[in-house]
C-alpha positions in Angstrom: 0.0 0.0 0.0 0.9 4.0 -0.3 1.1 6.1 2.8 1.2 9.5 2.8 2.6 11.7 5.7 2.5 15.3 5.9 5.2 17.0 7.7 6.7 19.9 9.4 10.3 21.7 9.1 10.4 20.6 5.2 12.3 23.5 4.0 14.5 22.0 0.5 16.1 18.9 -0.9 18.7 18.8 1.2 16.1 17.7 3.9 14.7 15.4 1.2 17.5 13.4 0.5 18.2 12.7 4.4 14.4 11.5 4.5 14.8 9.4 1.3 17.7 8.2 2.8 16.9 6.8 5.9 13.2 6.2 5.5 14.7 3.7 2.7 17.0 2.0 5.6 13.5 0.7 7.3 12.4 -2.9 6.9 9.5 -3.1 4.6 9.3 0.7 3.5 10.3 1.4 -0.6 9.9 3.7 -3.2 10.4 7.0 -0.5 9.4 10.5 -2.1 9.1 14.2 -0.8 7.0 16.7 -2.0 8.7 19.7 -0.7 5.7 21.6 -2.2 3.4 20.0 -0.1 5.4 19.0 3.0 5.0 15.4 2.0 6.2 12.2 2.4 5.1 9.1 0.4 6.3 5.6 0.5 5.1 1.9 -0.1 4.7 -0.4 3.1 2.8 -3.5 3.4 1.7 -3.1 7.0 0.4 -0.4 9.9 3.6 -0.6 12.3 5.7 0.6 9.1 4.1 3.7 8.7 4.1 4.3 13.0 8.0 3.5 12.7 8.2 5.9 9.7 6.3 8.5 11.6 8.5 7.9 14.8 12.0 8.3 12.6 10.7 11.2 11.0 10.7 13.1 14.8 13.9 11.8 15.3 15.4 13.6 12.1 13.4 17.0 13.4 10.3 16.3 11.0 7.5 15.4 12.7 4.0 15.0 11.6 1.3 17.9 11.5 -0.7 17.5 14.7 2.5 16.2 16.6 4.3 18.7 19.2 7.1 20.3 16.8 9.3 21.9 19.6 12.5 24.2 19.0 14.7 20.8 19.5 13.0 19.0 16.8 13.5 22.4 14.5 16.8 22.3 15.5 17.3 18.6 14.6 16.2 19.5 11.0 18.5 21.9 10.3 21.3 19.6 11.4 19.2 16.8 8.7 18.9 19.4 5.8 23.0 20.5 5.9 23.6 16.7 6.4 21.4 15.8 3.3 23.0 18.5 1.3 26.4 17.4 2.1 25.2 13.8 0.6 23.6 14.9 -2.2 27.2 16.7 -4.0 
């Protein structure tokens, strides 16, 4: 199945490629875009827990979920994701 996750501190491609990245390391979870137009991250998964574990990473990298608390520490966390992914992506 497709899930869809829309997320907060999504600024550029930089933070794209980290998502892609480690989103892709997760058992189960495949073919990872972002839309950085529309804060969004879609993947293929074949059961419920994947997309909870997908959520969960996400707010470790500093992009959590609309609805979920987004505190200054998770803003922080996705500046230090977005130079990471910008460094990988040269």
């Amino acid at each position: 199945m497709t899930s869809t996750l829309e997320i907060q501190n999504l600024k550029c491609g930089g933070c794209a490629h980290t998502i892609i990245n480690k989103l892709n390391s997760l058992e189960g979870i495949q073919k990872v875009s972002v839309d950085t137009e529309t804060n969004t991250v879609s993947f293929e998964n074949e059961r419920a827990d994947q997309v909870k574990a997908a959520a969960d990473l996400l707010s470790k990298l500093g992009y959590p979920v609309n609805g979920d608390v987004n505190s200054i520490g998770k803003k922080a966390k996705s500046f230090v994701s977005c130079a990471i992914g910008r460094m990988g992506k040269s």
